[in-house]
KEKOL-472410 format. One line per 10 residues: number of its first residue (from 1); their letters; for each residue x, y, z of N, C-alpha, C, O. Coordinates in Angstrom, 1 decimal. Each point is the difference from the previous one (the first is absolute). Example, Ala and Ser with C-alpha at 12.3 -4.5 7.8 and 13.67 -1.06 7.14 Angstrom:
! KEKOL-472410
1) as) 13.2,-5.7,7.8,-0.9,1.2,0.0,0.9,1.2,0.0,1.0,0.0,0.7 ~ -1.4,1.1,-1.4,0.9,1.1,0.0,-0.8,1.1,0.8,0.5,1.1,0.1 $
//
This chain:
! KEKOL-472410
1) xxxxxxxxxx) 120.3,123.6,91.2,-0.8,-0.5,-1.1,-0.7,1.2,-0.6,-0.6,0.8,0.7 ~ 0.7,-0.8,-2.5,-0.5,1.4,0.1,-1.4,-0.4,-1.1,0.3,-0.8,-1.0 ~ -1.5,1.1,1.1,-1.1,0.0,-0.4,-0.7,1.0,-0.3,-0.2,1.0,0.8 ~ -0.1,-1.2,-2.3,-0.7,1.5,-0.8,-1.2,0.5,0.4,-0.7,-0.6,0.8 ~ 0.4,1.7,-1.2,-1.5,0.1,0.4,-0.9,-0.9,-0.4,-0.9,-0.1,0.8 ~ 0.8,-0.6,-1.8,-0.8,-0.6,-0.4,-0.1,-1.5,0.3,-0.9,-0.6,-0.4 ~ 2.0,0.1,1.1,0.1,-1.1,0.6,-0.2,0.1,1.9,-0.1,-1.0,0.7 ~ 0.0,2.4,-0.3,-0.5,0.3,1.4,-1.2,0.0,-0.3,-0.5,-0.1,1.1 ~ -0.4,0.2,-1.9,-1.4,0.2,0.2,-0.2,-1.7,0.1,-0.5,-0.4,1.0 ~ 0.9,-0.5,-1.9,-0.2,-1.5,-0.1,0.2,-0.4,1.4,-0.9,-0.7,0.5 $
11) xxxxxxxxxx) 2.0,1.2,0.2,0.4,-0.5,1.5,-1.0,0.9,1.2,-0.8,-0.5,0.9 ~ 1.0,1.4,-1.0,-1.6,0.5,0.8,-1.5,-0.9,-0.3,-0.8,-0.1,0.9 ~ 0.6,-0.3,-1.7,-0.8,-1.1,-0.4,-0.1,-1.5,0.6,-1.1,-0.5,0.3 ~ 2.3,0.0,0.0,0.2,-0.5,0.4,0.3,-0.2,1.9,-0.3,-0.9,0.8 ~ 1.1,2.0,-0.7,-0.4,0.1,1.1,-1.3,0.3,0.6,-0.1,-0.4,1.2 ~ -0.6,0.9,-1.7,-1.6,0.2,0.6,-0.4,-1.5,0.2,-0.8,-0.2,1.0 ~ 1.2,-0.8,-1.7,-1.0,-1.2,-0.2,1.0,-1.3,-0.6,0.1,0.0,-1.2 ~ 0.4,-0.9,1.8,1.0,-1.2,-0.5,-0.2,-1.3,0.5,-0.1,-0.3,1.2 ~ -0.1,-0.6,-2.5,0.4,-0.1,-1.5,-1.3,1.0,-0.7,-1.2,0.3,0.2 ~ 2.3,-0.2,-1.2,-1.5,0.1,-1.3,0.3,-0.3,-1.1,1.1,0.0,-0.3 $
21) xxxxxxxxxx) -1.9,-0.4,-0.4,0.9,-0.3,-2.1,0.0,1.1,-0.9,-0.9,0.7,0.5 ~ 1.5,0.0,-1.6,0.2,0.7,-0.4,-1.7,0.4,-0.5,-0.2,1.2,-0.2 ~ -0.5,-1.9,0.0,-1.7,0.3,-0.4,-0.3,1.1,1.1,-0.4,1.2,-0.2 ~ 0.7,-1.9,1.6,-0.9,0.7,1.0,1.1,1.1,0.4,-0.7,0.8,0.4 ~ 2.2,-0.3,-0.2,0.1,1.2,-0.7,-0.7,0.8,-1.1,-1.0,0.7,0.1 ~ 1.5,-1.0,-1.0,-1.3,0.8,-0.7,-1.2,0.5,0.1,-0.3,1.1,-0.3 ~ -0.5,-1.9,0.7,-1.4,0.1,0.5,0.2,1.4,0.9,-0.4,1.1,-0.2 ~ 1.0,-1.5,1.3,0.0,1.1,1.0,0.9,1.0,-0.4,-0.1,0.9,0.9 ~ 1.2,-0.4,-2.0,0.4,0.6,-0.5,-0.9,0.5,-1.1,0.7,0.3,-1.0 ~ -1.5,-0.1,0.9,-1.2,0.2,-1.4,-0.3,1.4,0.0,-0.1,0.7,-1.0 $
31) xxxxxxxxxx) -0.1,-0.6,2.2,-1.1,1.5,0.4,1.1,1.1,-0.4,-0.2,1.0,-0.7 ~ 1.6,-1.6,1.4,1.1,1.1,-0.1,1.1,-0.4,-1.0,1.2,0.4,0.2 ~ -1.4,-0.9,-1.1,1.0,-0.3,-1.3,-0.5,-0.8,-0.9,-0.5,-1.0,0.4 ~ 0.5,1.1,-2.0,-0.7,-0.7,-0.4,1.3,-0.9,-0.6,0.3,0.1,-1.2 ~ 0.3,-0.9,2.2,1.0,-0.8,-0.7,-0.4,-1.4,-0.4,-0.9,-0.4,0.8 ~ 1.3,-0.4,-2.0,-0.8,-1.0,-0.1,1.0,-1.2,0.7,1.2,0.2,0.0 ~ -1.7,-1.4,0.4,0.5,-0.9,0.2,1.5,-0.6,-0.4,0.5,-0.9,0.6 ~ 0.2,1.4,-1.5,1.2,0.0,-0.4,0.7,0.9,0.3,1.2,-0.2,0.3 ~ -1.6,1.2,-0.4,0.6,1.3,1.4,0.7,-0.5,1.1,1.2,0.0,0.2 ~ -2.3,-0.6,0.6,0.1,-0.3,1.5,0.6,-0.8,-0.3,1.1,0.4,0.2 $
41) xxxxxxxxxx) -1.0,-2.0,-1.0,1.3,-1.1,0.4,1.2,0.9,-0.5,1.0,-0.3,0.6 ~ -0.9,1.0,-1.5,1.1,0.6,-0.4,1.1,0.7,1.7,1.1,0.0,0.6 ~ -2.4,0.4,-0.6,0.7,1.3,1.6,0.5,-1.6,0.8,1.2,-0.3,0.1 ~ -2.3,-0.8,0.3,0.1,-0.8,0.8,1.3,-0.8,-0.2,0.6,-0.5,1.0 ~ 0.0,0.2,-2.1,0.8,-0.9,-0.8,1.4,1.0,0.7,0.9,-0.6,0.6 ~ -0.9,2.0,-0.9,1.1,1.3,0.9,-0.2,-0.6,1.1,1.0,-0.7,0.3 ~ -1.8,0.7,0.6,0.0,0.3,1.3,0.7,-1.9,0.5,0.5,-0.3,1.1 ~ -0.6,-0.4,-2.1,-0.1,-1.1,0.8,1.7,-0.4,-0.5,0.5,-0.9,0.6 ~ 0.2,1.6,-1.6,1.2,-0.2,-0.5,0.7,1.0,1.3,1.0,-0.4,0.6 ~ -1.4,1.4,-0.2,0.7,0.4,1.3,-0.2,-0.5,1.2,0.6,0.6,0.9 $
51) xxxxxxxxxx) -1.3,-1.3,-0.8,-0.5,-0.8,1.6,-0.8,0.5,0.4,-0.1,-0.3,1.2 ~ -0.9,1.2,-1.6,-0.6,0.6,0.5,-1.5,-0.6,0.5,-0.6,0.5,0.9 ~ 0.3,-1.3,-1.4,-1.1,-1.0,-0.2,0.0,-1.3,0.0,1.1,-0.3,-0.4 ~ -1.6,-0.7,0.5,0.1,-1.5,-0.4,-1.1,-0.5,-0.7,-1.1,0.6,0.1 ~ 1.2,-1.5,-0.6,-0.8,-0.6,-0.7,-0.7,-1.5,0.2,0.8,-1.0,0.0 ~ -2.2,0.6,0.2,0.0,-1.4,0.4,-1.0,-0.4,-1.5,-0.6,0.7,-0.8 ~ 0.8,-2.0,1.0,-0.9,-0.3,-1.4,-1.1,-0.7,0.6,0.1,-1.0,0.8 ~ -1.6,1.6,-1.2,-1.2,-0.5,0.1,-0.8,-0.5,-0.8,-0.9,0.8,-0.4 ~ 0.9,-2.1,-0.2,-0.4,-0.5,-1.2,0.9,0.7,-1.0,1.2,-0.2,-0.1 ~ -2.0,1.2,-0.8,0.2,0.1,-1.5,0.7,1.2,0.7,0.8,0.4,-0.8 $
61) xxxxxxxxxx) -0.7,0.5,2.0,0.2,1.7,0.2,1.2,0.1,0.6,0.9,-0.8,-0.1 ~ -0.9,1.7,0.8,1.1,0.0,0.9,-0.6,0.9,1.1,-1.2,0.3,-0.1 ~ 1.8,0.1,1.2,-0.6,0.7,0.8,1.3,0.5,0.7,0.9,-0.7,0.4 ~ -1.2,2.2,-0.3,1.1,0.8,0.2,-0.8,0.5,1.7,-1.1,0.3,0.5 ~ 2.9,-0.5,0.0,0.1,0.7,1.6,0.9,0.8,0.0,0.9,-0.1,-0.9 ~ -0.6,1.3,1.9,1.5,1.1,0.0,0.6,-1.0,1.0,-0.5,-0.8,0.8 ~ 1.9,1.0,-1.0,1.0,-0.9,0.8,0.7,1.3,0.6,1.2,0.0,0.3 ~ -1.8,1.1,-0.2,0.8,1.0,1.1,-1.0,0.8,0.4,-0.6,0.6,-0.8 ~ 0.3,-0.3,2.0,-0.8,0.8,0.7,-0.2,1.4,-0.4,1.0,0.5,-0.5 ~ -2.0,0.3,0.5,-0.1,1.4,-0.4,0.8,0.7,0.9,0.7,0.9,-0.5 $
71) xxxxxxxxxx) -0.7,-1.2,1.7,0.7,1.1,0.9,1.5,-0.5,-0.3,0.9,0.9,-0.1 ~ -0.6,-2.0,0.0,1.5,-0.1,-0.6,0.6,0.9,-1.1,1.1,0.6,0.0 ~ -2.0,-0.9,-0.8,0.6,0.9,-1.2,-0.2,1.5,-0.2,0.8,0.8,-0.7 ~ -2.4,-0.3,1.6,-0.1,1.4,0.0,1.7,0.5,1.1,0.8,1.0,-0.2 ~ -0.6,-2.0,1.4,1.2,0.6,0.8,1.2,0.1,-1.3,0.6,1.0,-0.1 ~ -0.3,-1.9,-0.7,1.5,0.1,-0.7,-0.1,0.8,-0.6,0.8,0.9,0.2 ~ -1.8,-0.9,-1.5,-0.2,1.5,-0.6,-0.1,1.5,0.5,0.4,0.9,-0.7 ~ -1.0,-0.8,2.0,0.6,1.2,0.9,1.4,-0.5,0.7,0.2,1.2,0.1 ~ 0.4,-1.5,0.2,1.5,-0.1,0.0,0.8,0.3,-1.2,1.0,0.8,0.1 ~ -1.4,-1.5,-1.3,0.2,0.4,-1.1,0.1,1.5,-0.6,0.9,0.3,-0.7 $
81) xxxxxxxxxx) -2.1,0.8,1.2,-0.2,0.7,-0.6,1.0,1.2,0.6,0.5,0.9,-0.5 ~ -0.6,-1.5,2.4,0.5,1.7,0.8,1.4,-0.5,-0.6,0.8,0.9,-0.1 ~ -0.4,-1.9,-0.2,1.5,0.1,0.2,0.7,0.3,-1.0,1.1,0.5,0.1 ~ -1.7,-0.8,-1.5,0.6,1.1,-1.4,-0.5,1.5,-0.1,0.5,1.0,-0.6 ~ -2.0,-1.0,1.5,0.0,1.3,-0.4,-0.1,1.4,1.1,-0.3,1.1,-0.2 ~ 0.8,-1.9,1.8,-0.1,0.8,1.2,1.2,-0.2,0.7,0.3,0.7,0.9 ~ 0.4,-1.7,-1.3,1.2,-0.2,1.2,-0.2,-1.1,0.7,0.9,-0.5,0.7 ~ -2.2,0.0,-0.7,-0.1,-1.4,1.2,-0.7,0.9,0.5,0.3,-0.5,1.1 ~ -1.1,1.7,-0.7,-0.4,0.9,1.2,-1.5,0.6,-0.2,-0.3,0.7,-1.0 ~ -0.5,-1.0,1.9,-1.4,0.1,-0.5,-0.4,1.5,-0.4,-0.5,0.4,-1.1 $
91) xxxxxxxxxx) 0.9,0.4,2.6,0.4,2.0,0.0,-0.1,0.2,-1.4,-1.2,0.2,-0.4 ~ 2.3,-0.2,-0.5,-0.2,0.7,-1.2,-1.1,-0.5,-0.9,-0.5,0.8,-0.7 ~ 0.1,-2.0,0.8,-1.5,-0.2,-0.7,-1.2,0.0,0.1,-0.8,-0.3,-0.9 ~ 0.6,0.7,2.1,-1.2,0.7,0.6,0.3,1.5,-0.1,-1.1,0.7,0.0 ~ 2.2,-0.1,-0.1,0.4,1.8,-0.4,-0.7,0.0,-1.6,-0.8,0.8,-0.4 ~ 1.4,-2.2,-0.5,-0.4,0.2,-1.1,-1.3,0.5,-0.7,-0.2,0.9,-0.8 ~ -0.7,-2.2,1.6,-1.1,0.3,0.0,-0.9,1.1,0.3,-1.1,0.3,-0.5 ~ 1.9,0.4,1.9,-1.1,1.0,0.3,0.9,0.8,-0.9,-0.2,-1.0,-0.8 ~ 0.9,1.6,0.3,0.3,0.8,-1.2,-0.6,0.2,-1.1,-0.3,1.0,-0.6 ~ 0.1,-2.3,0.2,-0.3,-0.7,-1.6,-1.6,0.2,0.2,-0.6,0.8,-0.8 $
101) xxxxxxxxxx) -0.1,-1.5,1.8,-1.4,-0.2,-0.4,-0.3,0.4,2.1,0.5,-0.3,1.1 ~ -1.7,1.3,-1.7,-0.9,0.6,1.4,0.2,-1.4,0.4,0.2,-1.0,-0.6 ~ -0.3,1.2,2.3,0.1,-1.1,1.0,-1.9,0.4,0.5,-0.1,1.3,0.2 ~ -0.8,-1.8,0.0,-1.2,0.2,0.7,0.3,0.2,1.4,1.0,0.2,0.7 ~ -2.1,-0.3,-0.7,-0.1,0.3,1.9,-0.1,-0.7,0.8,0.2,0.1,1.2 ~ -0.7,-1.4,-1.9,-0.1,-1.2,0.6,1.3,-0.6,-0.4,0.3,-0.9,0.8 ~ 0.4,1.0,-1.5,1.4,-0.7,-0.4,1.4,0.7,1.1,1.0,-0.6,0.3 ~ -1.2,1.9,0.0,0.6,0.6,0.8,-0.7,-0.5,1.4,0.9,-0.4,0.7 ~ -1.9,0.3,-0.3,-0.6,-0.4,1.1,0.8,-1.8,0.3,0.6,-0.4,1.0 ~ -0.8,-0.4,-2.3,0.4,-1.3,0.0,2.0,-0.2,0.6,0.4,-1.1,0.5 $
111) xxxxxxxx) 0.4,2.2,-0.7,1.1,0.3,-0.5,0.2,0.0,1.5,0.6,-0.8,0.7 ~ -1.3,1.9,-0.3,0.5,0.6,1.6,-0.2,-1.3,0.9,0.8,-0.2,0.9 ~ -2.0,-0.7,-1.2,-0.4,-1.6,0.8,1.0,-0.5,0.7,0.4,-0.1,1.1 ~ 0.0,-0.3,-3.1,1.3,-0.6,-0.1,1.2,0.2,0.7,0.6,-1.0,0.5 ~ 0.0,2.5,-0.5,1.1,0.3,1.1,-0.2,-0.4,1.0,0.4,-1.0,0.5 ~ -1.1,1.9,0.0,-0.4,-0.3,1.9,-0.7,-1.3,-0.2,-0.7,-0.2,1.0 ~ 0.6,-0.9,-1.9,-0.2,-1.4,0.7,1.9,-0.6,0.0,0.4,-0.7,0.9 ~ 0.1,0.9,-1.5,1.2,-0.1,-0.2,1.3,0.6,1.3,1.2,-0.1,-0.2 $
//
């Protein structure tokens, strides 16, 4: 399932906190986007045409829940990513990175954990 940026921010939203109605997205989307209430059913109306969401009706509203777990979809999308753009193999995307962008010292520190917990 593939979801835009702009429809992962709606689902991070929800994940933090489920049900909510598209009001109270917004509300808590406010500080960091000034999208207005037709925005968000717009994104919500995407998200719910791909399954990504459900819908219940509460009186006059509706109240939106995710129908797939964060760690679900953060796992497919990393499957997704090593395997068009590494081979299926994690090595070359961790080379990428320390190539592309400084690795810290604590991310090198985090790295080494990870082996020797492994």
């Amino acid at each position: 399932m593939q979801i835009s940026k702009a429809e992962s921010v709606v689902m991070e939203q929800l994940w933090r906190a489920h049900p909510q109605s598209a009001e109270q997205i917004v509300a808590h989307l406010a500080d960091a986007r000034e999208w207005q209430e037709a925005t968000v059913k717009t994104l919500l109306n995407r998200l719910l045409k791909k399954g990504a969401v459900s819908a219940t009706r509460d009186g006059r509203r509706y109240l939106y829940a995710p129908r797939i777990a964060r760690a679900d979809y953060v796992e497919a999308q990393s499957d997704d990513l090593l395997g068009r753009l590494f081979g299926g193999r994690l090595a070359p995307l961790v080379m990428h990175f320390s190539e592309r962008r400084k690795l810290s010292k604590r991310d090198i520190a985090e790295l080494k954990k990870l082996i020797e917990k492994l």
